[in-house]
C-alpha positions, 0 to 999 in steps of 0.5 A, spaced: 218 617 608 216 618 614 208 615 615 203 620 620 198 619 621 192 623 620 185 621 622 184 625 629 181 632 630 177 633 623 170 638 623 164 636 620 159 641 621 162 644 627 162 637 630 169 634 631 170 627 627 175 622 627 176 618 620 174 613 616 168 617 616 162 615 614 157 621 613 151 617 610 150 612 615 146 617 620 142 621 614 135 619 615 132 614 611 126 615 607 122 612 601 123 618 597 130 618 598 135 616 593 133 609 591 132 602 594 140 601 591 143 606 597 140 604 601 134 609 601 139 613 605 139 621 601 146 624 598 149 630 600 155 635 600 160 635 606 165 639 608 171 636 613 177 641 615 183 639 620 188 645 622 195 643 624 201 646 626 207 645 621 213 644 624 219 648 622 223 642 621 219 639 614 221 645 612 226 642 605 223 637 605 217 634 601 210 634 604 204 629 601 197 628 603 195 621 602 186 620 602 186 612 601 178 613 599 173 619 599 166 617 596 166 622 592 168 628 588 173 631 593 176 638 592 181 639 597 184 645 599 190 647 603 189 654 606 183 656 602 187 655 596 184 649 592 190 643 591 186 637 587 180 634 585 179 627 585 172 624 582 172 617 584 171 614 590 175 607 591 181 610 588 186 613 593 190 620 591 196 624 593 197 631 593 204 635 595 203 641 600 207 645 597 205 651 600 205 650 607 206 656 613 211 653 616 211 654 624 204 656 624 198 654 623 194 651 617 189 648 614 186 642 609 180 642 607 176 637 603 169 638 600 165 632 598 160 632 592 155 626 593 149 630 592 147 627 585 144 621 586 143 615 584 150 615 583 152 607 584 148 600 584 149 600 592 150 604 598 156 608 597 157 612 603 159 619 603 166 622 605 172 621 607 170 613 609 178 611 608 184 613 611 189 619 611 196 619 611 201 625 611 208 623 608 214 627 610 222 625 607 228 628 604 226 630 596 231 627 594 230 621 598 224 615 596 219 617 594 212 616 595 210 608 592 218 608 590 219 601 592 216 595 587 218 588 590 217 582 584 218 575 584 223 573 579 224 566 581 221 561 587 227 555 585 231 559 588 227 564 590 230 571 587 226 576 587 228 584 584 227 590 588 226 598 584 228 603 587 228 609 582 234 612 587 242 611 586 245 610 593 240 606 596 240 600 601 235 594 601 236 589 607 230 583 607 228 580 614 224 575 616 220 577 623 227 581 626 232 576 623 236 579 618 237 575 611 240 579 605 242 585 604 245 588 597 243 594 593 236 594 588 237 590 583 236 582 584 236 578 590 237 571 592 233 570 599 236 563 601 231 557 604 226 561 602 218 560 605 213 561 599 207 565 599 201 561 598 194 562 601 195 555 605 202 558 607 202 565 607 209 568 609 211 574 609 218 577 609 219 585 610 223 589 605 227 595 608 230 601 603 234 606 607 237 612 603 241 616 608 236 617 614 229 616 610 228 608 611 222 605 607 219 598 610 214 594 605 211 588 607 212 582 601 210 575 599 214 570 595 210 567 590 209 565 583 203 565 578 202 561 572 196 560 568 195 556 562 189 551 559 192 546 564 191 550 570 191 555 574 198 555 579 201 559 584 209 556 586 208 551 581 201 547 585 194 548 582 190 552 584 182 552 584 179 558 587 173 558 592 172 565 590 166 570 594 164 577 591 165 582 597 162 589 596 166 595 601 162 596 606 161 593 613 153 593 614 153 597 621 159 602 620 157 603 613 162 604 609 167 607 614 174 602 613 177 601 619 183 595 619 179 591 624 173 591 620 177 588 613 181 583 618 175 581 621 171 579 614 178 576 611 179 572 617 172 570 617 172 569 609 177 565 610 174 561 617 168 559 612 172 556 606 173 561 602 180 562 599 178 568 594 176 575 593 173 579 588 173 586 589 166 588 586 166 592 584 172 596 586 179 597 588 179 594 595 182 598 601 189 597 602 187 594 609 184 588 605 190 587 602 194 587 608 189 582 611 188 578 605 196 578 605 197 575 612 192 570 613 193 567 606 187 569 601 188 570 593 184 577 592 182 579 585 182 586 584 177 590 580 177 597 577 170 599 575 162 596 575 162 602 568 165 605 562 163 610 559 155 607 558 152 609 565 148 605 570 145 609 574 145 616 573 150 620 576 155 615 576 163 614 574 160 613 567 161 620 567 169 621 568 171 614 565 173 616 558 177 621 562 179 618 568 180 610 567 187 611 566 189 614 572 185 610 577 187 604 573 194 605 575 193 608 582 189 601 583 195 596 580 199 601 584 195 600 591 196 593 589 204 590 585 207 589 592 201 586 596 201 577 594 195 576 596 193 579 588 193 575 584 188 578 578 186 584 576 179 585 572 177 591 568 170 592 570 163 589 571 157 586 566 160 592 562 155 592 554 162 596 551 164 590 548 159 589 544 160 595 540 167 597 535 169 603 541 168 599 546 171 594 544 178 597 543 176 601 550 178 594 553 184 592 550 187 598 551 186 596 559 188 590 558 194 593 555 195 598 560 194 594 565 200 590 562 205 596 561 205 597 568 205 590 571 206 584 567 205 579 572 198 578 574 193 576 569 188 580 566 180 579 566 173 582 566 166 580 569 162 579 563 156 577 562 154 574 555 146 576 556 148 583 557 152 584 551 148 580 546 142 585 548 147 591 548 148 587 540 141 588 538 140 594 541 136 592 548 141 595 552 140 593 559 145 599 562 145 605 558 146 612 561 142 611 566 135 609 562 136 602 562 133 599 556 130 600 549 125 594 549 118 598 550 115 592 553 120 593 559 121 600 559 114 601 561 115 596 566 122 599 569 119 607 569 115 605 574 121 604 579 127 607 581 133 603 582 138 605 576 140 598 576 132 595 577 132 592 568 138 587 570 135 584 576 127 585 573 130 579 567 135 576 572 129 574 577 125 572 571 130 568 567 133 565 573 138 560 573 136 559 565 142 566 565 147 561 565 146 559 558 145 565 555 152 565 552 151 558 549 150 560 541 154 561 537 152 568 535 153 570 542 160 566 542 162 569 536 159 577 539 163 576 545 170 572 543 174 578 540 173 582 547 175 575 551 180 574 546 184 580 549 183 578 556 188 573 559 183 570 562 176 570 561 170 572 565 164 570 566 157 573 570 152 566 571 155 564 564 157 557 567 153 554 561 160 556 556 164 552 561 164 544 557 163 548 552 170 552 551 175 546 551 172 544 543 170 550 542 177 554 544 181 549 547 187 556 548 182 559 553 182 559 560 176 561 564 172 563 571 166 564 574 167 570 576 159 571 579 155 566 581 149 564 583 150 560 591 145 555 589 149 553 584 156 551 587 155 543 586 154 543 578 159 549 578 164 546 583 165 539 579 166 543 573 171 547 576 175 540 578 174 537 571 176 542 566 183 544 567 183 551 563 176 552 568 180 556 575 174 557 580 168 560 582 166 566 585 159 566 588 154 573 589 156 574 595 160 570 600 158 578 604 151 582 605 152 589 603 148 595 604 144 597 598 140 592 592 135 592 598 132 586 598 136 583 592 136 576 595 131 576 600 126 570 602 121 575 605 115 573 608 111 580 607 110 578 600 112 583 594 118 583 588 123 578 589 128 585 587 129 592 590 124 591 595 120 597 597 122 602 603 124 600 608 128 595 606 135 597 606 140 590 605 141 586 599 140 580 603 144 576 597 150 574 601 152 567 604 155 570 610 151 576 614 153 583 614 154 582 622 159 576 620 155 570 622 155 564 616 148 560 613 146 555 610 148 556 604 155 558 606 155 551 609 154 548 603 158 550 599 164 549 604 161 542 604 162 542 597 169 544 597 170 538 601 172 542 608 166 538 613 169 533 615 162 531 619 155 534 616 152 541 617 145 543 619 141 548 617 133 549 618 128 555 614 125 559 619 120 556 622 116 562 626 112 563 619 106 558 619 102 558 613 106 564 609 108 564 602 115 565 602 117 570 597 123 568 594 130 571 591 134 567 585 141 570 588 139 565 594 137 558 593 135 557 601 134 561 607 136 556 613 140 557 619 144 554 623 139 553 628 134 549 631 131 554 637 124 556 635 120 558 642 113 557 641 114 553 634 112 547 637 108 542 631 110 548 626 112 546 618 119 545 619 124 544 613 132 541 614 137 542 609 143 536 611 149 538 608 154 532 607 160 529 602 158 523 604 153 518 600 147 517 606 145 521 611 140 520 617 136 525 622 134 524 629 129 528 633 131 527 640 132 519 639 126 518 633 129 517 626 127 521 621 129 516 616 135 514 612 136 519 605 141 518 600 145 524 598 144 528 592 149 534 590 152 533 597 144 535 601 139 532 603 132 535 605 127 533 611 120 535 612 118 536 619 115 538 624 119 542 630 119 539 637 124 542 642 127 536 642 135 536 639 136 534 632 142 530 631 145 529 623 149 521 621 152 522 616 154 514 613 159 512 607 158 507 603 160 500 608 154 503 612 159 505 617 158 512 620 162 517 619 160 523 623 155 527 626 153 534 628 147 536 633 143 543 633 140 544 640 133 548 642 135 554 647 132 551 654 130 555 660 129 562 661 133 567 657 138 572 658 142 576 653 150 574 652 155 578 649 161 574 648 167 580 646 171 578 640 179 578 640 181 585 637 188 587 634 187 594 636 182 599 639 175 597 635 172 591 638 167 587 635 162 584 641 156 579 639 149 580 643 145 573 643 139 571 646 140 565 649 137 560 653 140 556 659 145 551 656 147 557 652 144 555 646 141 562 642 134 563 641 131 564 634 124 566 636 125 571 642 128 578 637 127 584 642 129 592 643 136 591 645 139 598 648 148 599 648 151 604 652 158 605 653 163 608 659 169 608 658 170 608 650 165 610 644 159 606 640 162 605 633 154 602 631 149 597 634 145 593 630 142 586 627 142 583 620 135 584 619 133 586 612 128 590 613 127 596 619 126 603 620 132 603 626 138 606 625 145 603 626 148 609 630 143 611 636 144 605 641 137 602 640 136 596 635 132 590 635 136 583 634 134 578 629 133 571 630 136 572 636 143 576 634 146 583 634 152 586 634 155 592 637 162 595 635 166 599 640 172 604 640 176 604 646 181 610 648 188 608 647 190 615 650 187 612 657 187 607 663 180 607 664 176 601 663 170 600 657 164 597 660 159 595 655 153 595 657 145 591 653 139 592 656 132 590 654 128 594 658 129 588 664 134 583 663 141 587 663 148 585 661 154 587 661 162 585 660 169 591 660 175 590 655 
């Protein structure tokens, strides 16, 4: 089938919008809007129309309107005459447009309900925030989603193409060589190179029926897994997993493909190999960049069955929907190598009851029908479940607990999600041992027992556990705390039936305001009051620049070879800082504080190595042994550069790494990113002289665009009453990110251009 497509010259309230677009990004903010979950961004109810001239020659053949995302309750209408409904927002739908005037004019129309809030645990975005497509073939030709790829063997490399038409061809190439062509059926690809995330090759599968072709991208890749490993193509693997919501901070949720590939490509840049999709199916944008750049994706289907968790959500059409969606999610995914497990949903309570119970078999057991090949698991958390058990349900319609003492606690606040991180702030790391008693084990065990692979939410305590205790069961961390990836990790490499790790979260996310902050402002370490607006929990911020705790952990991964530094800010002297169990350190990769001299400073030296040392400009400030791959330094800041040796064993040294203050006057930089299509992502730095940014100098920046169009300007800061859309923002810690559409349709040059009211950069792409 012919692929169009479809995201120029839509209305929104009289103003013409191209999609993926994002309507809740430009509401205002305000305390009284929704929760600290959105965002503190309101709902509201949109409607889109784009009117198009079918052409005569479509006429006998099949029409279809793909929408990849539409958050959420999307009605569709075709020339006023309403063609399909669709209530959840991460699944994409397909509707025929079977009542097309051909050679004149027509129009689809799309009315989008997120008026009822809360509705989610994080910011969702409102409207059509994915792609849309028009597909256009013969009715008798492939249809939409007809072709499956599935890897039969690697030794040789066989492989089976389906597809439900008789006279079909298939013919396989690498890049423009041609390799086999035969018919559907089995086929043998010789000296095939396997799929894997270290060597992510990609062969393209093309199906011609008569004149309708099909082209799908595939892997070669084979998954096995038992209480001996984990392996793709026969090598084990150990997955250095990062939780990654769907929005993309400064745009909202809007999805462009740049967007998903830039976050893959910098995912896979700090060290991690894996995704967990939380807690949603992902975009297919996702997958085709998980796919080329070689990272293992665990897709997840819902945060909730039919139990609510916040008022308005999906809990209201599981039990009617979760069917469907399931499938459209395995769909979106059979063909894509990057998936490597599905999961069922997320810190759900069901288990704990009979109906719920066999709620989650049925998944497993559909999900199965459909696709054998890819495991199936659930983020379960032990805690929630044991409480569910007694009747202390933590997520319950909405009204998220039973035990008064707690209760009155929680009507005091807003957020649907606000008792989990209310328990989860108190108990702390201690969640991790919830699980640990027998009751809870036994409580748990006939829901973990339906799973292929079990899935455990801050359960690392049932991890030396399980290999006595059920020695047939295989694991993974499927929700962790950052700080705790060393004891986590060298469990993982010992227990063979332990697979990974996956930490909360390798990005930030808009929405769980505050979640994870270190706030220098005082009040709860948890949905922070308005205006705050960012989780704060992720190891990579949300304009995609990695901290200390990202470092770290690649540090434990063993991928540094020389040591990482990274220092708590150091402009806040004398203030407590309010801190966040979802994030064990606020450091940063810097060491440029103007105006900070003789401030408290503290120093985070991350190394493999068994000792490290630290200077501050030629004065050592001692030797350290290495504890858990860190060692810590109290200082005092001087401008001076602060250089880390790290020293095996013998003494000899191994390697060493410098972080430099920013030195002369400032200026702002902006360093435009390589871009595979017309977004471009450009960073705007205060810098020094010697190109060093500066952490301590954060001012009001102001973009304009000629040439192109502003897509969003801001900073990672967690907490402002600025807007993402407007031009005007004020960096963070010296760092702000603009994104820019260019018009493809033109030779005129953008020129971007940032001022802070003196200085005045500018750069053209």
């Amino acid at each position: 089938m012919q692929k169009l497509s479809f995201n120029d010259h839509w209305f929104l309230n009289g103003e013409v919008v191209t999609l993926p677009h994002d309507a809740m990004i430009k509401e205002k903010r305000s305390k009284n809007a929704s929760d600290g979950g959105h965002g503190y961004f309101p709902g509201g109810i949109y409607t889109y129309s784009k009117t198009f001239i079918a052409p005569h020659e479509w006429e006998n053949r099949e029409v279809l309107i793909e929408f990849e995302g539409v958050y959420r309750n999307a009605t569709v209408l075709l020339n006023g005459e309403e063609i399909g409904t669709h209530a959840y927002g991460y699944t994409g739908f397909v509707l025929p447009l079977n009542q097309l005037m051909f050679g004149e004019e027509n129009c689809i129309t799309v009315i989008v309900d997120n008026s009822k809030v809360p509705n989610s645990r994080w910011y969702t975005g409102s409207g059509i925030y994915r792609p849309v497509w028009l597909y256009v073939g013969k009715k008798e030709g492939i249809p939409y989603d007809g072709v499956k790829i599935t890897t039969l063997s690697v030794s040789p490399a066989i492989i089976q193409v389906d597809v439900p038409r008789e006279h079909a061809k298939v013919e396989i190439y690498e890049g423009d060589t041609l390799l086999v062509t035969g018919n559907p059926g089995r086929l043998e690809i010789p000296n095939a190179k396997l799929w894997s995330a270290e060597e992510p090759n990609l062969y393209t599968c093309r199906v011609c029926v008569g004149d309708d072709v099909v082209e799908e991208k595939f892997g070669i890749r084979e998954i096995k897994w038992s209480p001996q490993g984990f392996f793709i193509n026969g090598q084990e693997v150990l997955l250095r997993g990062g939780c990654v919501h769907h929005d993309h901070g400064i745009l909202g949720a809007v999805c462009y493909d740049e967007s998903e590939w830039r976050r893959v490509r910098i995912l896979k840049e700090a060290g991690f190999n894996a995704i967990r999709s939380a807690h949603n199916p992902c975009s297919r944008d996702m997958l085709d960049a998980c796919d080329y750049y070689g990272m293992y994706v665990m897709d997840e289907t819902f945060d909730m069955w039919y139990n609510r968790k916040t008022m308005y959500d999906y809990g209201l059409d599981f039990e009617k929907q979760w069917k469907d969606d399931t499938a459209e999610m395995v769909r979106k995914d059979f063909n894509h190598p990057s998936v490597i497990l599905y999961s069922i949903g997320n810190e759900v309570a069901e288990p704990a009851e009979e109906k719920g119970l066999n709620y989650g078999k049925q998944q497993v057991d559909f999900i199965h029908s459909i696709d054998s090949t890819r495991p199936v698991t659930c983020g379960l958390n032990l805690m929630v479940i044991s409480r569910a058990a007694k009747g202390q349900g933590i997520y319950q319609d909405g009204t998220q607990t039973t035990n008064k003492k707690e209760k009155k606690t929680e009507e005091k606040a807003s957020n649907g999600s606000l008792a989990f991180n209310i328990m989860a702030s108190f108990v702390g790391s201690s969640m991790n041992k919830a699980g640990n008693s027998s009751k809870v084990d036994a409580l748990a065990s006939p829901m973990i027992d339906a799973l292929d692979i079990a899935g455990y939410n801050y359960g690392s305590g049932r991890y030396p556990l399980e290999g006595k205790q059920h020695p047939e069961r295989m694991l993974i961390g499927t929700e962790t705390f950052p700080q705790d990836i060393y004891k986590n990790w060298e469990q993982v490499k010992r227990y063979s039936y332990l697979f990974g790790d996956f930490m909360w979260t390798s990005w930030d996310y808009l929405g769980e305001a505050g979640l994870g902050c270190w706030s220098y402002t005082g009040g709860m370490p948890f949905n922070r009051p308005y205006p705050w607006v960012l989780s704060g929990s992720g190891v990579i911020d949300i304009t995609g620049k990695p901290d200390g705790s990202c470092r770290y952990a690649s540090t434990v991964w063993g991928l540094e070879n020389v040591p990482r530094i990274a220092v708590k800010p150091v402009n806040h002297p004398g203030v407590r800082v309010s801190k966040s169990v979802w994030r064990g350190t606020n450091a940063i990769e810097s060491w440029a504080w103007n105006h900070c001299t003789g401030n408290k400073a503290e120093v985070e030296v991350y190394s493999k190595e068994p000792y490290v040392e630290l200077l501050l400009g030629e004065k050592s400030l001692g030797k350290k042994k290495v504890k858990e791959c860190k060692a810590i330094y109290k200082v005092k800041y001087e401008p001076k550069t602060l250089t880390a040796i790290a020293y095996a064993n013998d003494g000899n040294e191994t390697g060493r790494r410098r972080l430099e203050p920013a030195v002369g006057d400032l200026s702002i930089r902006m360093t435009p990113e390589e871009s595979r299509s017309n977004i471009h992502y450009i960073p705007i730095e205060i810098v020094g002289e010697n190109g060093v940014v500066e952490s301590n100098a954060d001012r009001l920046l102001t973009v304009s665009v000629s040439g192109g169009t502003l897509l969003g300007f801001g900073s990672a800061n967690p907490c402002h009453e600025e807007s993402y859309h407007t031009g005007k923002f004020t960096s963070y810690y010296g760092r702000s990110l603009a994104i820019v559409k260019t018009d493809e349709t033109t030779d005129q040059r953008c020129v971007v251009s940032v001022t802070d009211g003196k200085l005045i950069s500018e750069v053209t792409i």
